[in-house]
Residue frames relative to the residue before (quaternion, step in Angstrom):
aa qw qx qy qz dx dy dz
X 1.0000 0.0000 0.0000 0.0000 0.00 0.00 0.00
X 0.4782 -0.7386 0.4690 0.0760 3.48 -1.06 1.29
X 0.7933 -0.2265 0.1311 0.5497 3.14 0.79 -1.26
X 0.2972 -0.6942 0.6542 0.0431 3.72 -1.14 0.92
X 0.0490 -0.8457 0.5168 -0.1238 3.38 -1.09 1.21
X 0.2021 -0.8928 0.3827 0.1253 3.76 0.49 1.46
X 0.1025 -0.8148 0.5684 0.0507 3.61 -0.86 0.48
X 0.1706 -0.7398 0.6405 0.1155 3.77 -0.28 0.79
X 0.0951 -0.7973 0.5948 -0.0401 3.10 -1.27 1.25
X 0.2112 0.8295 -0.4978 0.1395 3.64 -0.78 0.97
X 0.7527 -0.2435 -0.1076 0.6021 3.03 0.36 1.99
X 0.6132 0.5666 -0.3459 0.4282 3.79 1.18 0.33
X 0.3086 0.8447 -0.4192 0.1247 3.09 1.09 0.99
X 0.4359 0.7911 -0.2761 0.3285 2.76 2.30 -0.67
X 0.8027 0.3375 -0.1678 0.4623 3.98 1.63 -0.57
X 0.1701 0.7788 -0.5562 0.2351 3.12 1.48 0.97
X 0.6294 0.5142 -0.4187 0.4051 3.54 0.05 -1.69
X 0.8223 0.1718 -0.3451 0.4185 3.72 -0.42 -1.51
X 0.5297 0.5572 -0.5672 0.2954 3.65 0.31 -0.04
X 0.5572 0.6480 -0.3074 0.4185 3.88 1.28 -0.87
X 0.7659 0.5136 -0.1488 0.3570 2.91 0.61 -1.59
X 0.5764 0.3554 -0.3399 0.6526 3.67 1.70 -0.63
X 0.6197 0.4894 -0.5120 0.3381 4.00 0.12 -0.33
X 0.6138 0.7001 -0.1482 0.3334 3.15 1.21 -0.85
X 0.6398 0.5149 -0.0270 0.5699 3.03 1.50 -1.29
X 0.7015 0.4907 -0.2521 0.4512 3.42 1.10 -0.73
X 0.5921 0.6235 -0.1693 0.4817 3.13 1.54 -1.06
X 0.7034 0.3773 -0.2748 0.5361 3.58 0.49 -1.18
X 0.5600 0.6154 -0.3483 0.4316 3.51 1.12 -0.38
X 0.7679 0.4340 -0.1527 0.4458 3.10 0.54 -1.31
X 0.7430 0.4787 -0.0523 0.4648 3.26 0.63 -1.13
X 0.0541 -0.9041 0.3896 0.1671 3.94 1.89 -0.50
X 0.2930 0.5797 -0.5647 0.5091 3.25 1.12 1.71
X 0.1373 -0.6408 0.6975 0.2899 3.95 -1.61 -0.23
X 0.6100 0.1939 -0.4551 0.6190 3.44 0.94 0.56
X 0.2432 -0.6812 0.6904 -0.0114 3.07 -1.71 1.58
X 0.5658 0.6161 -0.5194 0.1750 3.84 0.93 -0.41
X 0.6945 0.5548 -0.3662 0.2752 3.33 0.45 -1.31
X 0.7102 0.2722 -0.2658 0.5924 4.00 1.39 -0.11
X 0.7521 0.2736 -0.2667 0.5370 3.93 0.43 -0.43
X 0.0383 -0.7502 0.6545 0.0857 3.48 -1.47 0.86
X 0.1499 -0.7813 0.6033 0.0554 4.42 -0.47 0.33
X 0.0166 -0.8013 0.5925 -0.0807 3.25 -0.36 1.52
X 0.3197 -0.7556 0.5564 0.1310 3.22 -0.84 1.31
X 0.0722 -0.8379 0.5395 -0.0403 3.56 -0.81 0.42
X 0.2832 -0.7190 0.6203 0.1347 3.35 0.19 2.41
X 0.1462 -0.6239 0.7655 0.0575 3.70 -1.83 0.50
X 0.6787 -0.4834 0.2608 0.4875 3.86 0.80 1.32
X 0.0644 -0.6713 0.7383 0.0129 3.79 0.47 0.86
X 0.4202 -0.6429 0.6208 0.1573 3.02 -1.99 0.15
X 0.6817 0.4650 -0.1171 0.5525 2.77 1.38 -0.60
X 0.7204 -0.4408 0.3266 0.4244 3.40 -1.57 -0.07
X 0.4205 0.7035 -0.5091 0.2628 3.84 0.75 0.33
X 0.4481 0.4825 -0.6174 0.4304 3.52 0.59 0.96
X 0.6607 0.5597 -0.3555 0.3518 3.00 0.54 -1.50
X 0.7045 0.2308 -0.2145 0.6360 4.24 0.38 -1.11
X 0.5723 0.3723 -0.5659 0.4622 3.68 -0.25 0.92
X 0.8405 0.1114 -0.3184 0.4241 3.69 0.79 -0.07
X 0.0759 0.6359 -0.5755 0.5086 3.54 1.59 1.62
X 0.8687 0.2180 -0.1791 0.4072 3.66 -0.09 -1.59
X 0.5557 0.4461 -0.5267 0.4635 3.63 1.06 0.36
X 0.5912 0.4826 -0.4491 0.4646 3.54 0.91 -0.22
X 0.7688 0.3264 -0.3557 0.4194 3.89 0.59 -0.29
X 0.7217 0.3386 -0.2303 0.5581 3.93 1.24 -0.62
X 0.1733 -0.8523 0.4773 0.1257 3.87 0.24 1.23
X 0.4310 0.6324 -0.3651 0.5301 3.58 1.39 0.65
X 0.5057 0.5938 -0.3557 0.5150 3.89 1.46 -0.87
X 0.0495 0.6136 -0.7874 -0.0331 4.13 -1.39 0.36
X 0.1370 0.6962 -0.6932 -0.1265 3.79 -1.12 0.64
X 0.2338 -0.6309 0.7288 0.1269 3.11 -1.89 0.91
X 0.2429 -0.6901 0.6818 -0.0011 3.42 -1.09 1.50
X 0.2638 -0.7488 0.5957 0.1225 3.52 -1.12 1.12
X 0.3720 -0.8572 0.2694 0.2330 3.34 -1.08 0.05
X 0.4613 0.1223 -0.4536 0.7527 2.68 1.93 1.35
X 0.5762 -0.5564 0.4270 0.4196 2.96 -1.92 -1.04
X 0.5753 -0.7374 0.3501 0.0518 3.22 -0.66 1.48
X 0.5547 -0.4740 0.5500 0.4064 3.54 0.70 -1.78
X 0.4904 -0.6177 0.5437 0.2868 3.57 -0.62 0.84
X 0.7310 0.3803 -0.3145 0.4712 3.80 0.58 -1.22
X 0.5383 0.6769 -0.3273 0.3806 3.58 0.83 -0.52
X 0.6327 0.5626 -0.2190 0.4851 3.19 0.82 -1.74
X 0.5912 0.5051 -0.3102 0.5469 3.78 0.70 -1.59
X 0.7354 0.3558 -0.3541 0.4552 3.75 0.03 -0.93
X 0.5837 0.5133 -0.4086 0.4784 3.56 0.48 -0.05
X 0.7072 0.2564 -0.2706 0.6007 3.78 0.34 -0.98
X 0.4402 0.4858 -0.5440 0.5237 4.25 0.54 0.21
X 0.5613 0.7349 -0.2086 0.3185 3.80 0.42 -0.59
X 0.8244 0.0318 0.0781 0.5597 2.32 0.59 -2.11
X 0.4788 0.5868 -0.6030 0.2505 3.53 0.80 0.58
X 0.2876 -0.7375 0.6064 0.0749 3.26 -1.50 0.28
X 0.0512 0.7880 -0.3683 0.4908 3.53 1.54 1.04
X 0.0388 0.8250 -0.4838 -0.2894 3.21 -1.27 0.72
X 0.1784 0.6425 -0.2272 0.7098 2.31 2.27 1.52
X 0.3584 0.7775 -0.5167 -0.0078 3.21 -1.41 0.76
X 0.2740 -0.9014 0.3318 0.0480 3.32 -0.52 0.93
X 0.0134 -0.7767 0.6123 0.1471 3.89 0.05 -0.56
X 0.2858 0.5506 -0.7675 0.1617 3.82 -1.17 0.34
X 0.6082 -0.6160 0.4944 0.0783 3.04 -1.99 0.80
X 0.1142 -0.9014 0.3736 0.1866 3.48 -0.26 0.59
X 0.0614 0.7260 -0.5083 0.4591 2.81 0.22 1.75
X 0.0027 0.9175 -0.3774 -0.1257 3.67 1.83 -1.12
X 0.0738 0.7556 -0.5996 0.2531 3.07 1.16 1.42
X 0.6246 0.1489 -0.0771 0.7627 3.43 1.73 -1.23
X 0.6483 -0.6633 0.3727 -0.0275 2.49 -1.01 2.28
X 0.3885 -0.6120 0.5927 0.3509 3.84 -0.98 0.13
X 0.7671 0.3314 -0.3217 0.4452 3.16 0.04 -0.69
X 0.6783 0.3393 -0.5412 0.3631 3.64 0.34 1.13
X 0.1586 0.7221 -0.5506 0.3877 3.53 1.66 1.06
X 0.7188 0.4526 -0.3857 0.3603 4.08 0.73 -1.00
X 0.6891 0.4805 -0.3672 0.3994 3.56 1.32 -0.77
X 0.6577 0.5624 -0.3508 0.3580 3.26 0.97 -0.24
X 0.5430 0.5414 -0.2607 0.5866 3.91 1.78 -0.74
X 0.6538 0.4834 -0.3720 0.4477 3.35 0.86 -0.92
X 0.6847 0.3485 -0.3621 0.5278 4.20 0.75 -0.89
X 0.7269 0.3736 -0.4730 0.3291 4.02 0.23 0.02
X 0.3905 0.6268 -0.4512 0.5010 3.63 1.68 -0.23
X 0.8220 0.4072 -0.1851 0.3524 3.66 0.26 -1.70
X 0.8223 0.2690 -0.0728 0.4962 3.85 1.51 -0.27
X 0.5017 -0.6261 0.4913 0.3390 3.12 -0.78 0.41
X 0.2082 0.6332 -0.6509 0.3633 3.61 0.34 1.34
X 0.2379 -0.7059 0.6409 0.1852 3.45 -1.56 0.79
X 0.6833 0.0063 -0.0331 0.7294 3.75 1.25 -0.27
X 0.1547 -0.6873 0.7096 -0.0090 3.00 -1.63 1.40
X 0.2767 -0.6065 0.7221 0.1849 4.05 -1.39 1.08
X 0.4415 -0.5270 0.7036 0.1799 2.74 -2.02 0.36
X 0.2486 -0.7895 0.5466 0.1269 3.92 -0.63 0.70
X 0.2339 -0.7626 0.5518 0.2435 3.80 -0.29 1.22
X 0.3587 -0.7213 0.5516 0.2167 3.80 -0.78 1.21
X 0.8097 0.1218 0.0806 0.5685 3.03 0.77 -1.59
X 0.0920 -0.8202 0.5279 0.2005 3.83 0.10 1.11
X 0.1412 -0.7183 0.6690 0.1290 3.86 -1.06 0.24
X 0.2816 0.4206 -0.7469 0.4312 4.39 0.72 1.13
X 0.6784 -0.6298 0.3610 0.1132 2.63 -2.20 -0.03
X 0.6801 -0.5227 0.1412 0.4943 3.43 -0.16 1.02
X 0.7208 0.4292 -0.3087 0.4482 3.65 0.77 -0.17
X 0.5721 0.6150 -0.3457 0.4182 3.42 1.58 0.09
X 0.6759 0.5777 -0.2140 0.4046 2.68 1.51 -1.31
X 0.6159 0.5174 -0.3752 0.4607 3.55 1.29 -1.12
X 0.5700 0.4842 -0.4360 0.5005 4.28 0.49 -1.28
X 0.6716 0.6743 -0.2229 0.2113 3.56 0.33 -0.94
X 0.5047 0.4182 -0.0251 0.7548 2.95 2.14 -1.51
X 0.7566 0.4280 -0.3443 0.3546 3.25 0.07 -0.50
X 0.6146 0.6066 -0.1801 0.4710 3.17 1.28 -1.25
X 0.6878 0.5019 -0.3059 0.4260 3.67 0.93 -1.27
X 0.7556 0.4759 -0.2368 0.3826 3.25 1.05 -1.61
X 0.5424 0.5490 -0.3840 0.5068 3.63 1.03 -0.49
X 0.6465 0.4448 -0.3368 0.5204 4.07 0.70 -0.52
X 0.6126 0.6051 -0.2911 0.4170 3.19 0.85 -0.52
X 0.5955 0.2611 -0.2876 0.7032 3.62 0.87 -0.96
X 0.7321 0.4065 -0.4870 0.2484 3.80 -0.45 -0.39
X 0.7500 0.5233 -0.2138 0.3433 3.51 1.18 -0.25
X 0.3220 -0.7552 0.4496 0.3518 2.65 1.63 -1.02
X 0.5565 0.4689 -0.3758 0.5738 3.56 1.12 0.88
X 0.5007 -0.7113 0.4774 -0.1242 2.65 -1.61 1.24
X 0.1965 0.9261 -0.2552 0.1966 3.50 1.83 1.49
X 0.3835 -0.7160 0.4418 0.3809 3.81 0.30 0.73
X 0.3637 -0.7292 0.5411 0.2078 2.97 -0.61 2.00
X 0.7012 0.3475 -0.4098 0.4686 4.08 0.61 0.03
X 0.3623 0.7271 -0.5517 0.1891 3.74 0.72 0.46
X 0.3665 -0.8103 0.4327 0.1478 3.52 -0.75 1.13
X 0.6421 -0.5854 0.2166 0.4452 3.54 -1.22 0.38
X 0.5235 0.5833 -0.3953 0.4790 3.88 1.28 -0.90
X 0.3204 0.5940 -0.7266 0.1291 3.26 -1.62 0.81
X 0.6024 -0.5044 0.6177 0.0342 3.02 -1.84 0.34
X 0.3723 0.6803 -0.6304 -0.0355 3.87 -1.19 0.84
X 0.5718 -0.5408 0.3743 0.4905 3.62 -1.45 0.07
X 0.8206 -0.1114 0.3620 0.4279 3.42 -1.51 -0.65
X 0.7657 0.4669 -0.2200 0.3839 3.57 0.40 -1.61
X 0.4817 0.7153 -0.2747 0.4252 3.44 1.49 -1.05
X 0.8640 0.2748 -0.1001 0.4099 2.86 0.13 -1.59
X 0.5944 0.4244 -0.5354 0.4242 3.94 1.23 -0.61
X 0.4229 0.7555 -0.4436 0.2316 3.98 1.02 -0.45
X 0.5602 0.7662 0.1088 0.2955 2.55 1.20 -2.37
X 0.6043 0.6174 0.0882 0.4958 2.95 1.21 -1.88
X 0.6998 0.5316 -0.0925 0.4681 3.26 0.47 -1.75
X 0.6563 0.5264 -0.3787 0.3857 3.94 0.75 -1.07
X 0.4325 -0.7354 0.4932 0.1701 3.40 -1.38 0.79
X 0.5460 0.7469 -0.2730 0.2637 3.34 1.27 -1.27
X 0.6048 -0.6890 0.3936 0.0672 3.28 -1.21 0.78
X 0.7211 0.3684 -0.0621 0.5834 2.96 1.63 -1.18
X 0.1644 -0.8159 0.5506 0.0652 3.68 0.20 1.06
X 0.1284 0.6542 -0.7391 0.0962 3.62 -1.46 0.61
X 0.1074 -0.8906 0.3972 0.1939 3.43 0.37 1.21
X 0.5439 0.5566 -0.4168 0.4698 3.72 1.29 -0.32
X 0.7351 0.3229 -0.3660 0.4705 3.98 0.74 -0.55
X 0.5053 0.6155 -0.4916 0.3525 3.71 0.88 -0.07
X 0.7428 0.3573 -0.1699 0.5401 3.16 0.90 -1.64
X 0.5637 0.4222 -0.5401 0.4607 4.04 0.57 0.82
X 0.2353 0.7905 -0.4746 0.3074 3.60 1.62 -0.15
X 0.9540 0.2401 0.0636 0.1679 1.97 -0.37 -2.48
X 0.4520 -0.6960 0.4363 0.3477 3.19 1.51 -0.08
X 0.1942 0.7100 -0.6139 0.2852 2.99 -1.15 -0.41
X 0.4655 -0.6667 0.4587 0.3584 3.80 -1.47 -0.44
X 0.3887 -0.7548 0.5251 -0.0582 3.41 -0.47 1.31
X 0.1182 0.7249 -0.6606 0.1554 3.82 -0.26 1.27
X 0.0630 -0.7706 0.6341 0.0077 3.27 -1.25 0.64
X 0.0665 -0.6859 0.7246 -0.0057 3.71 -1.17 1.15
X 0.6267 -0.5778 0.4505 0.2653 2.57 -2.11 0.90
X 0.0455 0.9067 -0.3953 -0.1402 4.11 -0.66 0.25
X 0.4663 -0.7384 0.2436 0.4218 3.50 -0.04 0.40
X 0.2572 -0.7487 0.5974 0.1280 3.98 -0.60 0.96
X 0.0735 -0.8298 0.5485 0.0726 3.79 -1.26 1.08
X 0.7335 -0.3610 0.4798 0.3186 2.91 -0.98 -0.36
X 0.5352 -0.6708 0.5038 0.0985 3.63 -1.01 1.64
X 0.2219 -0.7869 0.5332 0.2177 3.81 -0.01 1.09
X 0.8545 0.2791 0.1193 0.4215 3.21 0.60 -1.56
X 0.8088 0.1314 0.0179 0.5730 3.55 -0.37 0.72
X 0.4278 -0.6806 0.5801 0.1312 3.05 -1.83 -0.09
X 0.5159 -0.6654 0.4028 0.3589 3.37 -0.94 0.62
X 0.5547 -0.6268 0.4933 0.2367 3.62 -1.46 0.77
X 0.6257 0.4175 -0.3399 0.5645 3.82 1.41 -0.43
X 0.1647 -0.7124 0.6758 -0.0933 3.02 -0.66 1.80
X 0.5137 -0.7107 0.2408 0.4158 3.21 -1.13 0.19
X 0.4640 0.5574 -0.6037 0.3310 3.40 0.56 0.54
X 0.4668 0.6119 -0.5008 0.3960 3.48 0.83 -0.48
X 0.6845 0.5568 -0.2993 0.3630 3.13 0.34 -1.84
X 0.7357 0.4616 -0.3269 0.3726 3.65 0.66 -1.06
X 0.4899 0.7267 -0.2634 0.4031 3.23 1.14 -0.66
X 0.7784 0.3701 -0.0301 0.5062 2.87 0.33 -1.77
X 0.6334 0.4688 -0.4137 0.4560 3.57 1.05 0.23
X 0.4876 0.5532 -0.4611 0.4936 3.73 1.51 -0.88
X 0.8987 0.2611 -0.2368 0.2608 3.55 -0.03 -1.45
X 0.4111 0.6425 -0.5302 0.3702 3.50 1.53 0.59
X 0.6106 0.5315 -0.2946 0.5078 3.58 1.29 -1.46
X 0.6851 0.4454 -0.4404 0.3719 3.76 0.11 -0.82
X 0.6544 0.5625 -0.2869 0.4161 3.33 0.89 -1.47
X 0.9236 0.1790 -0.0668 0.3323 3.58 0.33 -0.77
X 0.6542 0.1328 -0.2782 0.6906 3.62 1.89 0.68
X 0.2174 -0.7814 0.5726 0.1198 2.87 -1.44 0.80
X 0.1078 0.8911 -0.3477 0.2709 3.06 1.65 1.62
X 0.6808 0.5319 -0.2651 0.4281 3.16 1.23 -0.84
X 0.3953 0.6450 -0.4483 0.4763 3.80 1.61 -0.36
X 0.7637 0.3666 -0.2595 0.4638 3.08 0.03 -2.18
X 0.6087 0.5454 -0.3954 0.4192 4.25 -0.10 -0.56
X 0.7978 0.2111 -0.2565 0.5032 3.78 0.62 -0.78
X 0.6040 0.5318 -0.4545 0.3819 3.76 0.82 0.51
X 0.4649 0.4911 -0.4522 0.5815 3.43 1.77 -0.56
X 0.5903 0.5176 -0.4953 0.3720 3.88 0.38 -0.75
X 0.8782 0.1726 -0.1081 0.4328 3.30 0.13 -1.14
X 0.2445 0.4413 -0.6250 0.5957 3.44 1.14 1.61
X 0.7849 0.4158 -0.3213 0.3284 3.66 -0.10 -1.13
X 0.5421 0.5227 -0.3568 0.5529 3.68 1.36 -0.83
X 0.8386 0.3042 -0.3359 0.3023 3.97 0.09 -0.32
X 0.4099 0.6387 -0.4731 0.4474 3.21 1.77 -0.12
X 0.5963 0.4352 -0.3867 0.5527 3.90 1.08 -1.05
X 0.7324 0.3664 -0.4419 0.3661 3.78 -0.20 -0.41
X 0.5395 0.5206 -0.3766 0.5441 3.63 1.17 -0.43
X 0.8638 0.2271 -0.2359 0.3829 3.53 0.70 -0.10
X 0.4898 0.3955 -0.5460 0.5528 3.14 1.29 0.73
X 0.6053 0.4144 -0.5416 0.4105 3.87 0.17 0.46
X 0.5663 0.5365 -0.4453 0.4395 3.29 0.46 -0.35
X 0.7671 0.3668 -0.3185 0.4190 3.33 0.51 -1.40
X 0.3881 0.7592 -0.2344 0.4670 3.23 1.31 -0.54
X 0.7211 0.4178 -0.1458 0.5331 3.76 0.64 -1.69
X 0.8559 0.2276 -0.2360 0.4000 3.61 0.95 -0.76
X 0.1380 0.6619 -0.5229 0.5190 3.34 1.47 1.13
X 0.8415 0.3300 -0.2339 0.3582 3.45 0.09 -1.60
X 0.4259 0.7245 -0.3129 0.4425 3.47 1.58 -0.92
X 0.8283 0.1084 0.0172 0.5494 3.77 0.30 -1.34
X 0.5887 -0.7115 0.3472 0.1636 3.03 1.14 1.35
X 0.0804 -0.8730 0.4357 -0.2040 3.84 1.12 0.88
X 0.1102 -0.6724 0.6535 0.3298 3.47 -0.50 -0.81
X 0.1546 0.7503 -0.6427 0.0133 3.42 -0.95 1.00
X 0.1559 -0.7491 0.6431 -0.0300 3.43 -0.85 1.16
X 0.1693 -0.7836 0.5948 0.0602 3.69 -0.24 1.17
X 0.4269 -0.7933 0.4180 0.1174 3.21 -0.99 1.24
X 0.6200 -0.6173 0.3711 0.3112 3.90 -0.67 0.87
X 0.7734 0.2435 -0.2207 0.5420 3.44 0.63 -0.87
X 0.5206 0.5813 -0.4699 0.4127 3.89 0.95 0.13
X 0.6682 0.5743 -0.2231 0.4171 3.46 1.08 -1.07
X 0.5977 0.4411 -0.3788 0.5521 3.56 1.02 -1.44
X 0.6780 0.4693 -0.4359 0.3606 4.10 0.21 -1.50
X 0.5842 0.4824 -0.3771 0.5327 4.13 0.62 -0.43
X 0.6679 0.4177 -0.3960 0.4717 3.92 0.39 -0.91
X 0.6546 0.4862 -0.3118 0.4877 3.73 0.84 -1.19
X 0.7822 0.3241 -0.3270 0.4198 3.45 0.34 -0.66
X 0.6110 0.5721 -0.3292 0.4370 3.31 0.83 -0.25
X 0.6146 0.4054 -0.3449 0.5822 3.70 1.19 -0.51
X 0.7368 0.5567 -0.2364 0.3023 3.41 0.46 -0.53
X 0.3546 0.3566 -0.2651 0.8227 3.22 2.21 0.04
X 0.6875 0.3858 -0.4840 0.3797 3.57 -0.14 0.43
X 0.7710 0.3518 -0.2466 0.4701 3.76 0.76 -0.93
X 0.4219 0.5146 -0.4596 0.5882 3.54 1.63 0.04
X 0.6541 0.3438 -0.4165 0.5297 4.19 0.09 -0.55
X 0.6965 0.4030 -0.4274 0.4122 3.78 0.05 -0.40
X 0.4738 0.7462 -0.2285 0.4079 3.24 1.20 -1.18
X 0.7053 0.4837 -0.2651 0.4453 3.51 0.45 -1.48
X 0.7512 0.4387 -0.1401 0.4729 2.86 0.32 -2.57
X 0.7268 0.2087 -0.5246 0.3912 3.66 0.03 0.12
X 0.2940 0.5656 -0.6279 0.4465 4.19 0.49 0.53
X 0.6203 0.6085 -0.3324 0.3667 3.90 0.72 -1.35
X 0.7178 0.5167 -0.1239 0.4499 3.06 0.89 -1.81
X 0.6888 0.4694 -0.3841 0.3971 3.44 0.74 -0.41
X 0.3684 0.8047 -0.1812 0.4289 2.86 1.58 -0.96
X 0.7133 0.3791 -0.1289 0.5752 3.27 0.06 -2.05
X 0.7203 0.4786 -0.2181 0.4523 3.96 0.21 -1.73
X 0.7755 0.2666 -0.4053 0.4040 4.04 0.63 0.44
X 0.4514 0.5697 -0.4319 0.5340 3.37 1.85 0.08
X 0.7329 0.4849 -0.2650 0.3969 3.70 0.61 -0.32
X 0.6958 0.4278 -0.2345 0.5272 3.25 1.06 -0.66
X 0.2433 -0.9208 0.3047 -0.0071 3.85 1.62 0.47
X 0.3043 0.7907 -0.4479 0.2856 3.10 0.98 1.09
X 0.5704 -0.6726 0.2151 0.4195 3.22 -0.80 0.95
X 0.6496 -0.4421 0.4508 0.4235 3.54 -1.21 0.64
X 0.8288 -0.2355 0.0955 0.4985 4.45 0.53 -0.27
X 0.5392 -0.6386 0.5467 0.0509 3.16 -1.58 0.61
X 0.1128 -0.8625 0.4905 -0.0537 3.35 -0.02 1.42
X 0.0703 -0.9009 0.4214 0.0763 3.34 -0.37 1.56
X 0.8165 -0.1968 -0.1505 0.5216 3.63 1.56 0.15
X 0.1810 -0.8044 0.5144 0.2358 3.72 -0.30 0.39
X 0.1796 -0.8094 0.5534 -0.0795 3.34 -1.09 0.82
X 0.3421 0.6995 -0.5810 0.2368 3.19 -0.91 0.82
X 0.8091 -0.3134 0.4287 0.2516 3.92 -2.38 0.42
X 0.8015 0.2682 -0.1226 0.5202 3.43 0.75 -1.60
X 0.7299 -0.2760 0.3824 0.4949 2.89 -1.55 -0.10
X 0.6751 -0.4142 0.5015 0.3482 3.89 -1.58 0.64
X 0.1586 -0.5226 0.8246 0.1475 3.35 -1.67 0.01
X 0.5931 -0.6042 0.5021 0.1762 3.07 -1.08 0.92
X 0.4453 -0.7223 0.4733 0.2367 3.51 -0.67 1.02
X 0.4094 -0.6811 0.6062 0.0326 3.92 -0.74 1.17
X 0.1130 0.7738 -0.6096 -0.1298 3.63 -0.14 0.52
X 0.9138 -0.1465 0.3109 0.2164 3.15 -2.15 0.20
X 0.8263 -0.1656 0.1184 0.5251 2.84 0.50 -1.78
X 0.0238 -0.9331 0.2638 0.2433 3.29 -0.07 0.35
X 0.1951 0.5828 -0.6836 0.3937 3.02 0.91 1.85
X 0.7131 0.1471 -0.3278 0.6019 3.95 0.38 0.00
X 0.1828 0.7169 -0.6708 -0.0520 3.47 -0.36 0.64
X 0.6545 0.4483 -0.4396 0.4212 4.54 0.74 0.44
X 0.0737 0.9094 -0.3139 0.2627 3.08 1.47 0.14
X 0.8201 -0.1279 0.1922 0.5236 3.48 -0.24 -1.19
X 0.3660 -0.7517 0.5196 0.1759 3.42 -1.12 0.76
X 0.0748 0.7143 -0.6925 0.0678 3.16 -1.58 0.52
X 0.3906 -0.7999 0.4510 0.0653 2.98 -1.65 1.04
X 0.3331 -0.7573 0.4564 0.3274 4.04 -0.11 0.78
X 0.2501 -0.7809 0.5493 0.1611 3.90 -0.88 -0.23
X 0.1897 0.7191 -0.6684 0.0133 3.93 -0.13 -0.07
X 0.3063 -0.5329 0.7661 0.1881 3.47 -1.91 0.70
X 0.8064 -0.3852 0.4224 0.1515 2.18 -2.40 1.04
């Protein structure tokens, strides 16, 4: 197998087919074959639809015999899912793009073509011109650039979801243990070589995206917790700098009383210091227990998801678990049509 291509799926099963039908097309194109199975595989990955998107995710494996879907048995996480079909691909190639085709199939060749032509272990796709919606784009920018200073990396704040890695990438990739996925700060982790090309970003035909912006916020708290531990060191200088002022209003305070001053502290100065001062307290507790959760799902070492059937034309791929200190663990059942 040549190349493996992941697709998270969450209640968008309704755009599998035309998404097939253009992967397809690109492929036989690229490749100058009309059979793509024996080198390209496209693994769908349900993330607990709600809807009927199992059911038409194994329709279009029943018409494109190149399609594998794994169907969890809840929902898991978009980055999760990806780490699942990273698993199971078997590629010496891999890809991931969203099928939505905001990013297009047919910029999958420009992206194989720069890791073929360089010594790049993963190549992004750069959105020139972005067409989400103006409030995606800003969280988006805002979101990238704010990881950026907290990590100390250095991530094109327009870098798009479609990319491209080799074999090594992904057995790296593979290898991680953590709980808390963030697949753009994992893979700045590990390093490696990093190429980026410009690609072309469209417009949403159908529907709407599931990452609303609470998600987005979310998914920015546990990207920052997960991968700096900046916000700790920031609120102890805070509340180093807050007692250096209380260490100096007693003093100033101490020599008021010394030279016999008059000092009449005011009622509504005092509560606004108690309020602010608790309120920089339950934010510090606040934080450090984000940590703790943190710390309290690495310990409790469950597997990263729960596979409830895989399904596909060809022969099975063998199921990749989570973890693979419990790898009989949890059952699951394969499917093939007639």
């Amino acid at each position: 197998m040549n190349y493996s291509f992941v697709v998270p799926i969450y209640n968008d099963g309704y755009l599998a087919e035309a998404f097939c039908q253009e992967f397809n097309r690109v492929f036989q194109h690229y490749l100058a074959s009309e059979y793509i199975d024996d080198q390209v595989e496209l693994i769908f990955v349900n993330d607990g639809s709600k809807n009927d998107s199992i059911i038409l995710l194994k329709q279009v494996a029943d018409t494109f015999s190149f399609v594998r879907v794994i169907d969890f048995s809840r929902n898991f996480g978009q980055h999760i899912a990806l780490s699942c079909g990273y698993k199971n691909a078997r590629g010496l190639y891999v890809g991931m793009l969203n099928v939505d085709m905001q990013d297009p199939p047919n910029q999958i060749p420009v992206l194989l073509d720069l890791i073929k032509s360089n010594d790049y272990d993963i190549v992004f796709g750069l959105r020139q011109d972005s067409h989400s919606p103006f409030i995606d784009r800003i969280t988006s920018f805002c979101f990238n650039y704010t990881l950026n200073k907290l990590t100390g990396k250095d991530v094109p704040l327009n870098v798009a979801t479609i990319r491209v890695m080799n074999r090594l990438f992904v057995d790296a990739y593979n290898s991680l243990t953590e709980k808390s996925r963030y697949l753009p700060g994992l893979e700045s982790w590990l390093g490696f070589k990093h190429g980026y090309t410009p690609t072309v970003h469209r417009d949403r035909l159908i529907g709407k995206s599931s990452y609303n912006f609470k998600k987005r916020v979310l998914m920015a708290v546990e990207s920052i917790v997960s991968f700096s531990d900046l916000p700790l060191k920031v609120v102890a200088l805070f509340g180093l700098a807050i007692a250096l002022i209380g260490f100096a209003l007693l003093l100033i305070l101490i020599i008021q009383r010394l030279f016999f001053i008059e000092f009449l502290p005011g009622f509504i100065a005092t509560v606004s210091v108690m309020i602010f001062l608790g309120g920089v307290q339950i934010l510090v507790i606040g934080l450090a227990s984000l940590y703790i959760g943190r710390i309290l799902k690495e310990v409790q070492n469950r597997p990263l998801y729960i596979v409830r059937e895989m399904y596909s034309r060809q022969p099975p791929i063998a199921l990749s678990h989570s973890s693979e200190q419990r790898p009989t663990h949890y059952a699951h059942s394969v499917s093939e049509s007639a």
